[in-house]
DOTOR-476835 format. One record per residue (C-alpha): residue number from 0; x, z, y; residue in three letters. Coordinates in nm, 4 decimals. Layout:
<drenmis>
<drenmi k="NUM" u="X" w="Z" v="Y" r="Ala"/>
...
</drenmis>
This chain:
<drenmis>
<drenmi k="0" u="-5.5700" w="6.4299" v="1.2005" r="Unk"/>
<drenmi k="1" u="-5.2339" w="6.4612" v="1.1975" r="Unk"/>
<drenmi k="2" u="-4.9349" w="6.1825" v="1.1144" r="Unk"/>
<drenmi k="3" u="-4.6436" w="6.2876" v="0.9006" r="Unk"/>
<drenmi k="4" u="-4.3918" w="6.0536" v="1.0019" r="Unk"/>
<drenmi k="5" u="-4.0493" w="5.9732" v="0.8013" r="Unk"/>
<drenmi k="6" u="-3.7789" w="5.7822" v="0.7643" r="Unk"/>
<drenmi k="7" u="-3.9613" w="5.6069" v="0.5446" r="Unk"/>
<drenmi k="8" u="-4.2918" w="5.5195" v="0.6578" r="Unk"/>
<drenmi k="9" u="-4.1701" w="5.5208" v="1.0235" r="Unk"/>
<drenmi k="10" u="-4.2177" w="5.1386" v="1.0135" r="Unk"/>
<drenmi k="11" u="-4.5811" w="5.1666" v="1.0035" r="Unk"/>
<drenmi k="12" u="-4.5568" w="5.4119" v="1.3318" r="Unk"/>
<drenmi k="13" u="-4.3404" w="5.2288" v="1.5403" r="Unk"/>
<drenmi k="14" u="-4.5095" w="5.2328" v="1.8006" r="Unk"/>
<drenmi k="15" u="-4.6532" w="5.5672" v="1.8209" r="Unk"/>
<drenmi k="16" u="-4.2998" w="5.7241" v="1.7676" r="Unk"/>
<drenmi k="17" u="-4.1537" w="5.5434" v="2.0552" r="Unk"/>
<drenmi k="18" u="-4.4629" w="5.6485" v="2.2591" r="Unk"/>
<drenmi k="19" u="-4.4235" w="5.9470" v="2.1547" r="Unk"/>
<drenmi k="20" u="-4.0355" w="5.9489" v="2.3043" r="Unk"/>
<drenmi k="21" u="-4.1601" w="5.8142" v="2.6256" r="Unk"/>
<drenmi k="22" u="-4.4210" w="6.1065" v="2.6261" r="Unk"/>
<drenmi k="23" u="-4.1471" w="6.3416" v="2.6092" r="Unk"/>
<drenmi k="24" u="-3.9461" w="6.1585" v="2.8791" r="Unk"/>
<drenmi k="25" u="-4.2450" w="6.2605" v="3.1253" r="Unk"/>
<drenmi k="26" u="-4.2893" w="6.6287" v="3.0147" r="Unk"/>
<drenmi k="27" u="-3.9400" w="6.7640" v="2.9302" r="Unk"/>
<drenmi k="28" u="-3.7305" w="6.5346" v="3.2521" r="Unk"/>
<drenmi k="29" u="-4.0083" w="6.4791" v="3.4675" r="Unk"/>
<drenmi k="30" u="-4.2345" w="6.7901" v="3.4543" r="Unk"/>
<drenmi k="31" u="-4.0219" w="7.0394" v="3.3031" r="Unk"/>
<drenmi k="32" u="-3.6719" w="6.9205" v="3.5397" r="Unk"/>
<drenmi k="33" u="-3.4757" w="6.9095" v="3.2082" r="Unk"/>
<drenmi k="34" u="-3.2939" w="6.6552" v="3.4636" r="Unk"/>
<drenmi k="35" u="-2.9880" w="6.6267" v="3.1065" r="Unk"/>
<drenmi k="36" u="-3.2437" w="6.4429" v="2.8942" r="Unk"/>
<drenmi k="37" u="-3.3143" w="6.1806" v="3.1202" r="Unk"/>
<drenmi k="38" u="-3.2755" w="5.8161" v="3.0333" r="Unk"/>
<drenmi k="39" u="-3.2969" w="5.5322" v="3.1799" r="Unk"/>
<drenmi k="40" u="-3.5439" w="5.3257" v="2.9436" r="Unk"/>
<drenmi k="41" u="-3.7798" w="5.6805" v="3.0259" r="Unk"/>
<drenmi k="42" u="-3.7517" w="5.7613" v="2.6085" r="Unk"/>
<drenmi k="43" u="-3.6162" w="6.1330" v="2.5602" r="Unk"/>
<drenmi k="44" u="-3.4526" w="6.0257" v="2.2196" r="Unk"/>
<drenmi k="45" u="-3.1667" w="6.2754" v="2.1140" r="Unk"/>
<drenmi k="46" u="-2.8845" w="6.2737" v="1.8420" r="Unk"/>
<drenmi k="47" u="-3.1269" w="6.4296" v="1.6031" r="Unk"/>
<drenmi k="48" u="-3.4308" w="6.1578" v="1.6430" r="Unk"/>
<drenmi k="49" u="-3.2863" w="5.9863" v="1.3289" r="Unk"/>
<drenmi k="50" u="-3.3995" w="5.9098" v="0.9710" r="Unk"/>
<drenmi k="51" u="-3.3982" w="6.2775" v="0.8988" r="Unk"/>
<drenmi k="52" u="-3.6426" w="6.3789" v="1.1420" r="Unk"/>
<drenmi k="53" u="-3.9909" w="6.4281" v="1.0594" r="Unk"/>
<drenmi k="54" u="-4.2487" w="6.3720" v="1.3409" r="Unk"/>
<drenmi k="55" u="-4.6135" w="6.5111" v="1.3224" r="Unk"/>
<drenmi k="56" u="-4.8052" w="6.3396" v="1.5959" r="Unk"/>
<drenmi k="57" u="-5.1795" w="6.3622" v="1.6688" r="Unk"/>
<drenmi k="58" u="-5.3464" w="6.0637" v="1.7503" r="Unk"/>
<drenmi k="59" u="-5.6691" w="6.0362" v="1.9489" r="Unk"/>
<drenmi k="60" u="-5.9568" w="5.9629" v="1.7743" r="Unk"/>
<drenmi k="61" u="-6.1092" w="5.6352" v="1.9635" r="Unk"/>
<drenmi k="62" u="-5.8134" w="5.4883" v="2.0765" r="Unk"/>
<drenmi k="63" u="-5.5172" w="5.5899" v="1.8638" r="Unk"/>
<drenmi k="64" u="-5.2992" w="5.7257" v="2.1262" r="Unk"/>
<drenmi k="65" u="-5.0842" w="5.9411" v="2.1121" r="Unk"/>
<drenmi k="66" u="-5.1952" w="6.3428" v="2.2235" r="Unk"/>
<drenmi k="67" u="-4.9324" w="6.5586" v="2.1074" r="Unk"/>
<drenmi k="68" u="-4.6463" w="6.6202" v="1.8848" r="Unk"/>
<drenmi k="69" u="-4.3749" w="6.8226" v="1.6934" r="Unk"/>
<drenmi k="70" u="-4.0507" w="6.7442" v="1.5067" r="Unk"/>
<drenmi k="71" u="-3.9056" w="6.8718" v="1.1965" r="Unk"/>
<drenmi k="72" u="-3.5536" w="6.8786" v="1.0924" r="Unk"/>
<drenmi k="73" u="-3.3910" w="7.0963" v="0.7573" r="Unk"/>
<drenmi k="74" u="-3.1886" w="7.2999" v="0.8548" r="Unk"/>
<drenmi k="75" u="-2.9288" w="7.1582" v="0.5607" r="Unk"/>
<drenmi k="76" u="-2.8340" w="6.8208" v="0.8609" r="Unk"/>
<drenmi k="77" u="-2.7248" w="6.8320" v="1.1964" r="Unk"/>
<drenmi k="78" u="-3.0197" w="7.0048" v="1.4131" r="Unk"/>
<drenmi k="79" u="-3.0710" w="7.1854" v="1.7493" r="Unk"/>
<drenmi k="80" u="-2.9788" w="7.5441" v="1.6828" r="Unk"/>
<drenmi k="81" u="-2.6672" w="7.4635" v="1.4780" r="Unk"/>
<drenmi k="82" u="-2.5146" w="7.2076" v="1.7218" r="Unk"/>
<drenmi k="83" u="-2.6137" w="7.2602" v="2.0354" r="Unk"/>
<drenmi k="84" u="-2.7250" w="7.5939" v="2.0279" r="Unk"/>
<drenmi k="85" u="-2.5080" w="7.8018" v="1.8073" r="Unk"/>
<drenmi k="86" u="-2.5011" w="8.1143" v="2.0676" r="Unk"/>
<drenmi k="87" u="-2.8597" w="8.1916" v="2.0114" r="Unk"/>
<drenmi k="88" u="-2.7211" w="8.2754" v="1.6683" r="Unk"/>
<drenmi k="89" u="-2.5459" w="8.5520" v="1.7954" r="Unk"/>
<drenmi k="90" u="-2.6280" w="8.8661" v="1.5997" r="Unk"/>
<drenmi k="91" u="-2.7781" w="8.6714" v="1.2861" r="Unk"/>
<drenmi k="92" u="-2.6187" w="8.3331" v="1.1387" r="Unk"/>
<drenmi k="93" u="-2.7737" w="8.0095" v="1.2120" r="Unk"/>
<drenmi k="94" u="-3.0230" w="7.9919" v="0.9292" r="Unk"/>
<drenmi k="95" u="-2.9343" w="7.6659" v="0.6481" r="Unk"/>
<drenmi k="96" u="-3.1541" w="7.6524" v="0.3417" r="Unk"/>
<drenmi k="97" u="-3.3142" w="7.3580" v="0.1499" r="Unk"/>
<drenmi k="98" u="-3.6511" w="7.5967" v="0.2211" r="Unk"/>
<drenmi k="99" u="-3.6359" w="7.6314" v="0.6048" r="Unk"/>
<drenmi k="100" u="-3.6599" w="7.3498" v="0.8565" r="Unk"/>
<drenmi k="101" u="-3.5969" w="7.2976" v="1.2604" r="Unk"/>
<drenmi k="102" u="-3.8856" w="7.2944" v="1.4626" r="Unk"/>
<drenmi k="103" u="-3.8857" w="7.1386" v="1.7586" r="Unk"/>
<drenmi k="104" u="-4.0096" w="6.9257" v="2.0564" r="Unk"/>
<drenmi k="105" u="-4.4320" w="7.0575" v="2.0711" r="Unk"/>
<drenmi k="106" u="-4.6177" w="6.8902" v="2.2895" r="Unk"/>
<drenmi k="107" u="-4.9140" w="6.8048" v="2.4120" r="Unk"/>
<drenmi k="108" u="-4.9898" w="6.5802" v="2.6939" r="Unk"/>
<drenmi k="109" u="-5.1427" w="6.6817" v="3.0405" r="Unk"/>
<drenmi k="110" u="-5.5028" w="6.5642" v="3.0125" r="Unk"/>
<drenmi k="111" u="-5.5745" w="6.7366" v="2.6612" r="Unk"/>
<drenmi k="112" u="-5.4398" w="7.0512" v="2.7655" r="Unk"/>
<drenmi k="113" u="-5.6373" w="7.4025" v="2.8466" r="Unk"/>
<drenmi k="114" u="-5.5779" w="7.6833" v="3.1248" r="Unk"/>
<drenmi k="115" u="-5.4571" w="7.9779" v="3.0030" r="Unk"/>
<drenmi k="116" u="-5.5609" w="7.8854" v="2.6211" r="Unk"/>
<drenmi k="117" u="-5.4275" w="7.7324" v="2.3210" r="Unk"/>
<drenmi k="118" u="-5.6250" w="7.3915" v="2.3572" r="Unk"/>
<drenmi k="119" u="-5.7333" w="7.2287" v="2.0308" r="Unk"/>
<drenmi k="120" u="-5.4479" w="6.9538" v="2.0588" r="Unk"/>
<drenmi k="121" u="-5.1558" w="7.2978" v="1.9947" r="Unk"/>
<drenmi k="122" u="-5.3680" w="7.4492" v="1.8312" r="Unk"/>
<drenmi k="123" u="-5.4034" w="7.1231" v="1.5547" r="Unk"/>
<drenmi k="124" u="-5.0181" w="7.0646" v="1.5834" r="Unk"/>
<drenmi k="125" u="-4.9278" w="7.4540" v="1.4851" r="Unk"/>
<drenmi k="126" u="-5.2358" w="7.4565" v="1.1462" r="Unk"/>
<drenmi k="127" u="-5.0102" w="7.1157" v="1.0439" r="Unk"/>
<drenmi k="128" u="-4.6567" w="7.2655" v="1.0650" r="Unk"/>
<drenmi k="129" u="-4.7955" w="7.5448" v="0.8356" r="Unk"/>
<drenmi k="130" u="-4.9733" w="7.4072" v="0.6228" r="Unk"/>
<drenmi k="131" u="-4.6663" w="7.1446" v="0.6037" r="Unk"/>
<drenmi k="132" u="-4.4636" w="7.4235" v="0.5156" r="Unk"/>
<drenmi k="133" u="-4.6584" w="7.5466" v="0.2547" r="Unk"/>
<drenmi k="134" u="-4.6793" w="7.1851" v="0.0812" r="Unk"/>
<drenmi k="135" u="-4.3167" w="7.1571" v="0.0382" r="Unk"/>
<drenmi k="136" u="-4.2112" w="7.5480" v="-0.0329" r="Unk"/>
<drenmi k="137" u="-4.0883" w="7.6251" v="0.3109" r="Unk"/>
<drenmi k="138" u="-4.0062" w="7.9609" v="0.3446" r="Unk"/>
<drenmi k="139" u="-3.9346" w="7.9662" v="0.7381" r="Unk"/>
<drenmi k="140" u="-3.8682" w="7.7624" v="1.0615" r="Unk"/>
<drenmi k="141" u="-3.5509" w="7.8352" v="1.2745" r="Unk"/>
<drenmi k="142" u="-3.6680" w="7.7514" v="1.6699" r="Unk"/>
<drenmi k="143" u="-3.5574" w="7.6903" v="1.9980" r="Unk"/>
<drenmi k="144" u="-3.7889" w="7.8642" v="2.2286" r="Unk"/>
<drenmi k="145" u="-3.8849" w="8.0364" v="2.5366" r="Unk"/>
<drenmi k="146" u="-3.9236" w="8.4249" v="2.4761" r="Unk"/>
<drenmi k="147" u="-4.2720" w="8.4174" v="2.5740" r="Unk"/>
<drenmi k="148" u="-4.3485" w="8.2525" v="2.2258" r="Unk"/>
<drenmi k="149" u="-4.2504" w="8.5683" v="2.0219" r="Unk"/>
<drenmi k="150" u="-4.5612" w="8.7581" v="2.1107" r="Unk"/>
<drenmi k="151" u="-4.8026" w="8.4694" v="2.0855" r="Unk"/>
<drenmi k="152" u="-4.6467" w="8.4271" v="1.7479" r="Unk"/>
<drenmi k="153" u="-4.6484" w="8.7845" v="1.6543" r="Unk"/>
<drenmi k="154" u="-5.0746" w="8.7611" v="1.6980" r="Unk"/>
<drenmi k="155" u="-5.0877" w="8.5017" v="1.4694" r="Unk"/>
<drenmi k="156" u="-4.8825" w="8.6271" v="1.2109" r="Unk"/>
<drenmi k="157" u="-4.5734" w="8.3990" v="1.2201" r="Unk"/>
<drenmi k="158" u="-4.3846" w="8.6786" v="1.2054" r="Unk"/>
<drenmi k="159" u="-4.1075" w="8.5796" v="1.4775" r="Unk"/>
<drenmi k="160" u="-3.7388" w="8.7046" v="1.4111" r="Unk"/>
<drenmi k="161" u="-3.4980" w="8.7005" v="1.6773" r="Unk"/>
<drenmi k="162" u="-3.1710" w="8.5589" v="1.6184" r="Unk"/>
<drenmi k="163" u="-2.9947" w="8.6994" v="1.8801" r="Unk"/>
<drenmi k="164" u="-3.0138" w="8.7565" v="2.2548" r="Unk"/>
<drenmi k="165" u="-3.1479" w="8.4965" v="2.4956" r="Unk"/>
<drenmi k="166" u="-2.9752" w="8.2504" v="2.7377" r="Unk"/>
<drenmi k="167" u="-2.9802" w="8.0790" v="3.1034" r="Unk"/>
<drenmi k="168" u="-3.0635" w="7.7538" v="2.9809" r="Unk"/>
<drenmi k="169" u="-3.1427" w="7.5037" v="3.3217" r="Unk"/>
<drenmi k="170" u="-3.3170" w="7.7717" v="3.5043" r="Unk"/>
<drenmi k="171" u="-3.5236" w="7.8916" v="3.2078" r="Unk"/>
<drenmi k="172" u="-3.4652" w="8.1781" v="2.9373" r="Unk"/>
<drenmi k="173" u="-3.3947" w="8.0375" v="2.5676" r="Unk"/>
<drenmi k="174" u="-3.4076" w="8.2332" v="2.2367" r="Unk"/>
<drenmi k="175" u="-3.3450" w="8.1536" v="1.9269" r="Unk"/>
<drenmi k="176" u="-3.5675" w="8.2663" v="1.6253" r="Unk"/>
<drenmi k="177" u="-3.7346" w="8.2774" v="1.2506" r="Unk"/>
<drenmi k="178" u="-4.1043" w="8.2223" v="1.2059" r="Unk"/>
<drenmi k="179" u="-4.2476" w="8.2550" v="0.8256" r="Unk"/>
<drenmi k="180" u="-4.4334" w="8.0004" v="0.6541" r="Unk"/>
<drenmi k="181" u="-4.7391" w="8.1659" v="0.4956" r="Unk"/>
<drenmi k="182" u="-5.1151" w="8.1316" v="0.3691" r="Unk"/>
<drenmi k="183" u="-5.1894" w="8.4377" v="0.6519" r="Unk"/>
<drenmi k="184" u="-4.9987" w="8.2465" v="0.9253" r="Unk"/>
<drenmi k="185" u="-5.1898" w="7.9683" v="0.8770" r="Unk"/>
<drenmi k="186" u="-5.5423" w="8.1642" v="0.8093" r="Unk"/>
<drenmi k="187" u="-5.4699" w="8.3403" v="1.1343" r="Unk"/>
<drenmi k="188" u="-5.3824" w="8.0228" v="1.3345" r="Unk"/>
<drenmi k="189" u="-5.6812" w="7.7885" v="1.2013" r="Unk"/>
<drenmi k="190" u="-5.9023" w="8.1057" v="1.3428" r="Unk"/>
<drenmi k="191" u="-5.7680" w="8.0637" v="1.6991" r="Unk"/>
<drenmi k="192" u="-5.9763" w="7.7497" v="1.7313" r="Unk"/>
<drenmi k="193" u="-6.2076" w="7.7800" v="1.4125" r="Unk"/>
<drenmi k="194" u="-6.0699" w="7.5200" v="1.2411" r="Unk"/>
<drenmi k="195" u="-6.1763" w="7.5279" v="0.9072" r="Unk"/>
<drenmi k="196" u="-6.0187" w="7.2191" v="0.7153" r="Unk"/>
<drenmi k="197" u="-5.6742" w="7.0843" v="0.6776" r="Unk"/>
<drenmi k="198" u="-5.5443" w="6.8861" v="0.9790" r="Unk"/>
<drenmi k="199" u="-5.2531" w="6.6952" v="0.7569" r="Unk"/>
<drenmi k="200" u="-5.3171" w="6.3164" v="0.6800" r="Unk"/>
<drenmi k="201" u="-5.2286" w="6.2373" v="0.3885" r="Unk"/>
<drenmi k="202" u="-5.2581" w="5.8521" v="0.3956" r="Unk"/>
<drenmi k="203" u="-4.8574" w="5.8832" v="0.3447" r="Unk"/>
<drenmi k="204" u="-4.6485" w="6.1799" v="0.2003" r="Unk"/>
<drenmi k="205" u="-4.4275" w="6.2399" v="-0.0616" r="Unk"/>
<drenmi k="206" u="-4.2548" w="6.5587" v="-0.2003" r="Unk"/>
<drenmi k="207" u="-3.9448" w="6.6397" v="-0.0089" r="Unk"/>
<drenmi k="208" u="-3.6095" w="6.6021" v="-0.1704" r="Unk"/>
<drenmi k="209" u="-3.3329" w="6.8668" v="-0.1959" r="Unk"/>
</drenmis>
């Protein structure tokens, strides 16, 4: 299953969130050479890990370690796109909304990935932000990606919107877009994998505010 992880509850996750931070330490500074995150204490933790961020992290099932992860933000606080990527915004305005949230930082960790596949692990992680979504009354996530994502997302029926023209980012192209929140995105995404039940625990969750 997987976590949804708040301010509020994050006391009860302690330790998986800051697992989850050194996680990202070893994927986005040491295997993806995104040499500006590092830290010295190996946690990629940014200006926007704070009591607004929610974290969705998939545990394993045996040992309760940590497999893979996302991070929500609304797009009403201080996210990604807005502050330090406003020029992906260049031919549409940085969307703000109660109903649309940042997504950001997916991953999944080496060993549970698959060659040339969505493994079950991504696969999991994207049913959750969805069905997330469609708890609270998103209408949309804004996201910091590679361009390769828009097609991938276009087959599953996120419907991806650029919001302007992509960037040299470290060596790698960057883009910022839309994706909607809807029952078909998340039909067509649970098919990938034939999942067939909702991956969200619900042993904490509460309706968002505002």
């Amino acid at each position: 299953m997987l976590h949804i992880i708040t301010g509020e509850n994050r006391h009860l996750y302690q330790s998986q969130v800051d697992d989850s931070f050194r996680i990202r330490h070893r994927i986005y500074v040491h295997e993806r050479g995104w040499k500006d995150l590092a830290r010295a204490d190996g946690r990629e933790v940014d200006q926007f890990d704070n009591s607004d961020a929610i974290y969705l992290l998939m545990l394993d099932e045996t040992d309760g370690r940590v497999i893979g992860g996302s991070r929500l933000i609304p797009s009403l606080k201080p996210h990604l796109l807005a502050d330090v990527f406003p020029q992906l915004a260049s031919t549409h305005p940085v969307p703000r909304s109660p109903n649309i949230y940042e997504w950001t930082r997916f991953y999944v960790v080496p060993e549970r990935r698959e060659p040339h596949a969505t493994s079950d692990v991504a696969c999991t992680i994207m049913c959750g932000v969805q069905e997330f979504g469609l708890e609270h009354n998103l209408s949309q996530f804004s996201i910091v990606t590679e361009p390769y994502w828009i097609p991938r997302f276009l087959r599953l029926g996120w419907s991806p919107r650029p919001l302007g023209l992509p960037i040299q980012w470290q060596g790698m192209d960057v883009v910022g877009i839309t994706v909607d929140v809807s029952e078909f995105a998340l039909r067509e995404t649970r098919r990938l994998r034939g999942i067939r039940t909702p991956v969200l625990s619900h042993n904490f969750n509460r309706k968002l505010a505002g």
